[in-house]
N, C-alpha and C positions, 0 to 999 in steps of 0.2 A: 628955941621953943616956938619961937613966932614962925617959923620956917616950916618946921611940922606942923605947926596950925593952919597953917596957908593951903599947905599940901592935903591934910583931911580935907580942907573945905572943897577944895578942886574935885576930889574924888567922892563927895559927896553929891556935888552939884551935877558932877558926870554921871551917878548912878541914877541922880534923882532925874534927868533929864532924861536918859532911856533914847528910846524909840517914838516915833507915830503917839507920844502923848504919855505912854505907858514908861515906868522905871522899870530898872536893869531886875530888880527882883521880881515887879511881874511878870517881866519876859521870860525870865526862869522859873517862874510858877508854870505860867503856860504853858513851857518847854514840858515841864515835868508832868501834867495833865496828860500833855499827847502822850508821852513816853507810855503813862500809868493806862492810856485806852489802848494801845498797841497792844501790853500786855492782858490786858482786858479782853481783847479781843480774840486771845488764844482761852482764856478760860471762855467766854460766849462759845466759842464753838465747841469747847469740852462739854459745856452742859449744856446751852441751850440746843442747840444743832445734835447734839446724841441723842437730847427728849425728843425731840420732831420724832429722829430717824425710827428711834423705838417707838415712839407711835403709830407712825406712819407701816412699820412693819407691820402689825397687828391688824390690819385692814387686808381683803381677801385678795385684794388687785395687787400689781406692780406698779400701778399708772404714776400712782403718788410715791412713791420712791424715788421713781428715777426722776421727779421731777424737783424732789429736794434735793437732792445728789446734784442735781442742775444748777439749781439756784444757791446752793455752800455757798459760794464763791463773794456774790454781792450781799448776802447774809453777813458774813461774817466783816464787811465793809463796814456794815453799822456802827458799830461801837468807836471806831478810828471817827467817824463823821462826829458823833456825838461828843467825843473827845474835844477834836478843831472848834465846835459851837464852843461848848462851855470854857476853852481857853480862849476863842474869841470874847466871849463874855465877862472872862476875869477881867481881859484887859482896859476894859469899857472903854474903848478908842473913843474921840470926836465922831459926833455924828456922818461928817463927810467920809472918815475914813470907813464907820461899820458901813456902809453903803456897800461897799469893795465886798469887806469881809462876808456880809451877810449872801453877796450872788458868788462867793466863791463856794460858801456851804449849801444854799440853794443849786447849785450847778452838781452837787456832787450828790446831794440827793436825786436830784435826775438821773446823774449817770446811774447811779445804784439802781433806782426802780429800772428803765431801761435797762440797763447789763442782766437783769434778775428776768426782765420780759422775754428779751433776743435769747439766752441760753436757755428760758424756758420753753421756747417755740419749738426749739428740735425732738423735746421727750411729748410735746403734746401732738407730732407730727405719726405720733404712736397710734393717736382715737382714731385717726385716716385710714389703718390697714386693713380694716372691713375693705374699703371701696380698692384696695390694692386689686383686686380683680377685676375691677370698672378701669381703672386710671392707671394702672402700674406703679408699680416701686419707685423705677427712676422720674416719672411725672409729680408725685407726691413728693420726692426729693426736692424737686426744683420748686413745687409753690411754698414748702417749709424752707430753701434758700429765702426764694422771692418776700417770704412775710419776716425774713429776719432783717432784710434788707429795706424794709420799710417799715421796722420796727426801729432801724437804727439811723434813718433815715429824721423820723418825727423824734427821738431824743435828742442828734444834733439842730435841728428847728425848732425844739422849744428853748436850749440851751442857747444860741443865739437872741434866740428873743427876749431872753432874762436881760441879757446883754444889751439889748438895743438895739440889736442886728435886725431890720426887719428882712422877713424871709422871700416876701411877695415882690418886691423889685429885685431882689439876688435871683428868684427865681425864673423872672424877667429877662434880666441879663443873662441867663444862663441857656436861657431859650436858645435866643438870638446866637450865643454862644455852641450851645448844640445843635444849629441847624448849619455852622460852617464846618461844626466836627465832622456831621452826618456826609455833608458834602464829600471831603475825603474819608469816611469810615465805612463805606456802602458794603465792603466786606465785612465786617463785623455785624453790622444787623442781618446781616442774610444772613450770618453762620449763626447767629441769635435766632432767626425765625426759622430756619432749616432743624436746628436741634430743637425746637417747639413743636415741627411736626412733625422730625423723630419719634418724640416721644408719645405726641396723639394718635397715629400710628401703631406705633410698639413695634416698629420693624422689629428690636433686636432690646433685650436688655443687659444688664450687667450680667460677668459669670458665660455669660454665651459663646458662641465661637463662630467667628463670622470670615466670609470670603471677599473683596475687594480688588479689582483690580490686578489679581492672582496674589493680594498681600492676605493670608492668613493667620486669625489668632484670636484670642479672648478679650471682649469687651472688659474695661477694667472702671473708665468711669463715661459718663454722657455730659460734659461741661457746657458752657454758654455759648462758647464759641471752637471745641475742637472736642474730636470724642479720644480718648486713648485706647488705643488697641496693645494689646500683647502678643510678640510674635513668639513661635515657639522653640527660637534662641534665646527667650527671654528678656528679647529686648522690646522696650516702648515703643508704638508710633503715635505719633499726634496726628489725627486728618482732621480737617477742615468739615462742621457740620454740612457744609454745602454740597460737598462731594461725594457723603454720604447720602444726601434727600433724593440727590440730581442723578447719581452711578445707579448701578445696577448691585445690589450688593444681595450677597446668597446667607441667610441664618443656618448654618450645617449644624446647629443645636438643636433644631426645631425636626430635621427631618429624623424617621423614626428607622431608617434601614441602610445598609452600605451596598451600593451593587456588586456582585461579580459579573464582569462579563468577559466569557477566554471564548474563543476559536482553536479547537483542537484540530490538528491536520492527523488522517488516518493514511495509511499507505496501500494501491491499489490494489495487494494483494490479499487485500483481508476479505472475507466472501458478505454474502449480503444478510446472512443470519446470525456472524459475527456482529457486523455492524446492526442490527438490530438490537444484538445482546449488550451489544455497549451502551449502546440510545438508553435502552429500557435499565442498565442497572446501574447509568449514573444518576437521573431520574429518579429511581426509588430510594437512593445511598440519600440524596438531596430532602425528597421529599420525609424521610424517615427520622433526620435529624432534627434536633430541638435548637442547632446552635444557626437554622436557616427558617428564614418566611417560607409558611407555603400559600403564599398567594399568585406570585408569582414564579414560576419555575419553569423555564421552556430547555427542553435539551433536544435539539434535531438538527438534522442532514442539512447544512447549509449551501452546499455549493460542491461542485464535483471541477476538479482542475487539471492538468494535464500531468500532473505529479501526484496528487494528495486528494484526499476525500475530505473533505471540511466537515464538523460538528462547531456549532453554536450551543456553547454551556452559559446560559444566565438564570441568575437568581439573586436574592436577595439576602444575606443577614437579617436575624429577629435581632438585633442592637444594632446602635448606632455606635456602638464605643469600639476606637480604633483597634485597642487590643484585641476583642473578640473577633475582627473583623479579618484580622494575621490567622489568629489560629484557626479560622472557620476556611480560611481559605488554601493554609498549609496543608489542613487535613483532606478538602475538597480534591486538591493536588495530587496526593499522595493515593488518597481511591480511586482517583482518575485512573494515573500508573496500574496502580494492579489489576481494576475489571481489565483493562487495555490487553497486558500480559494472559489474562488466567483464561480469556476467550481465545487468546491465540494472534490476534493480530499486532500487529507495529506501527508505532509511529511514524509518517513521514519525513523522510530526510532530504533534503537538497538534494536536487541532480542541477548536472550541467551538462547540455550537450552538444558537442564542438563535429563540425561538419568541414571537411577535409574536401575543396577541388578546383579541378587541373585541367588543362584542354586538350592533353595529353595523355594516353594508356598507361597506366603504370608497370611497369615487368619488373616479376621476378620470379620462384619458384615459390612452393609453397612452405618452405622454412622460414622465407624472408618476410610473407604475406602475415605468418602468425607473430614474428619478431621485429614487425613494423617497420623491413628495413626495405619496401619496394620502392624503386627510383623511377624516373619517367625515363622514357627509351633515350637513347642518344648521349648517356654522360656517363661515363667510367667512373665505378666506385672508388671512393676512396680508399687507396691503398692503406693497410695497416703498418 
């Protein structure tokens, strides 16, 4: 019996001794608090987060919606934080040890407000799209990145400084530190200030279709330092904001028409009231049509050549959309052929003309002259 009494005490004294000051049973109180806010935390967001969201429905705007829907996230963090206090609380550590506990749940209250500000920043980047016609879509993009990134910038430098970390000499040393990065990163800031006046600009936004160095495709996004293009194998390309400030690059999004431009060759036998009736009824086929511009429309005589009458056909598409642009031009084709045919004239075809001579007379009779078999005098035909 003294054996087992030894042994209770052992395990007594082992309970009672605990942790950081705290017994084995308040440790498992505490445990059970956090557990009990965990679950808490799913009821907080069944009721409290559904009340918001129903209320915030009943209001005439979207603004406040999405900007709960934003914030769910570090909402529903609360109850877990409030949890951590009150089991740091039961345990009533020594005053050295709450020091710890109390900046661990201070620190976590930062993060929450912060996490609730940064994810807030993107839905209030919403109030801005009045001035979307001042500043563009992708420019308002980038100062809702820019203020989340110095939103996230002052919660890690208050959380430091909870800490003791003071931030103004890190900052210091960071200088010093960013002016040997700058040293070797002089590409990176120029593709940072190149896509800045991309954007002030507006060469080109997202969704558009742009030409480069004969690479064509759709802008897909404008980044800090490379913009993605899509080709239309549907494969990525990444350039270099600098090569877009610096190149020559053409927006085929922006322009409103597709040109045609054909050189049709006539052949010299067609008379000259012919070709006038061609002029004039490809001209009207052109101008008559809804699926062509008529601002520009020139059909005429371009050139007269030792084989061919030349006509210059240019005009315009009223779209810029490729597809339209096939059929407006298949059909263009197609009326070309028939006025060609229905007035009577033809097409030009290649000739080739081969010129045959000799310093000698060539003899024969005139069977031979029509059957191409005249020889030059002084050599005996080939016996058959």
């Amino acid at each position: 019996m003294e054996q087992v009494e030894d042994f209770w005490t052992l395990t007594v004294d082992v309970w009672n001794h605990g942790l950081l000051g705290s017994t084995v049973g308040d440790i498992l109180i505490a445990i059970a608090i956090v557990v009990l806010a965990v679950f808490v935390r799913r009821l907080f967001s069944r009721i409290v987060v559904a009340n918001l969201k129903r209320a915030t429905a009943r209001t005439e705007n979207r603004f406040d919606d999405v900007v709960l829907d934003a914030i769910a996230p570090p909402l529903r963090l609360v109850p877990v934080i409030l949890g951590l206090y009150l089991a740091f609380r039961f345990l009533d550590p020594s005053p050295k040890y709450w020091v710890t506990l109390e900046l661990i749940i201070r620190s976590l209250v930062a993060f929450a407000i912060f996490w609730a500000i940064h994810r807030a920043v993107q839905p209030l980047g919403r109030v801005a799209m009045p001035l979307q016609h001042v500043l563009g879509s992708d420019t308002i993009d980038w100062l809702v990145k820019a203020v989340r990134l110095v939103v996230a910038f002052i919660g890690v430098a208050i959380v430091l400084e909870m800490w003791g970390i003071k931030v103004g000499p890190l900052l210091a040393g960071l200088g010093l530190f960013g002016v040997a990065v700058a040293l070797g990163a002089q590409d990176l800031f120029k593709n940072l200030i190149a896509g800045m006046a991309i954007l002030s600009e507006r060469r080109f936004n997202k969704g558009e279709i742009v030409s480069v160095d004969g690479l064509e495709g759709t802008v897909e996004t404008i980044g800090f330092r490379s913009t993605s293009i899509r080709r239309g194998d549907r494969a990525p390309v990444f350039l270099p904001n600098s090569k877009l400030a610096d190149g020559a690059v053409a927006n085929l999004s922006r322009f409103n028409a597709r040109q045609i431009n054909w050189k049709i060759s006539l052949d010299h036998g067609a008379t000259v009231a012919q070709l006038r009736a061609v002029r004039q009824n490809i001209e009207d086929y052109i101008r008559s049509r809804d699926a062509f511009s008529k601002d520009v429309v020139t059909v005429r005589i371009d050139s007269l050549t030792t084989s061919s009458v030349d006509m210059t056909v240019m005009c315009f598409t009223a779209t810029p959309e490729v597809a339209a642009w096939q059929v407006a031009k298949e059909e263009l084709a197609l009326r070309i052929k028939e006025i060609v045919e229905d007035e009577g004239a033809q097409f030009a075809s290649p000739t080739q003309a081969l010129t045959l001579t000799t310093d000698k007379p060539l003899v024969g009779d005139e069977e031979d002259l029509h059957a191409g078999r005249l020889k030059p005098p002084g050599r005996n035909p080939t016996p058959n």
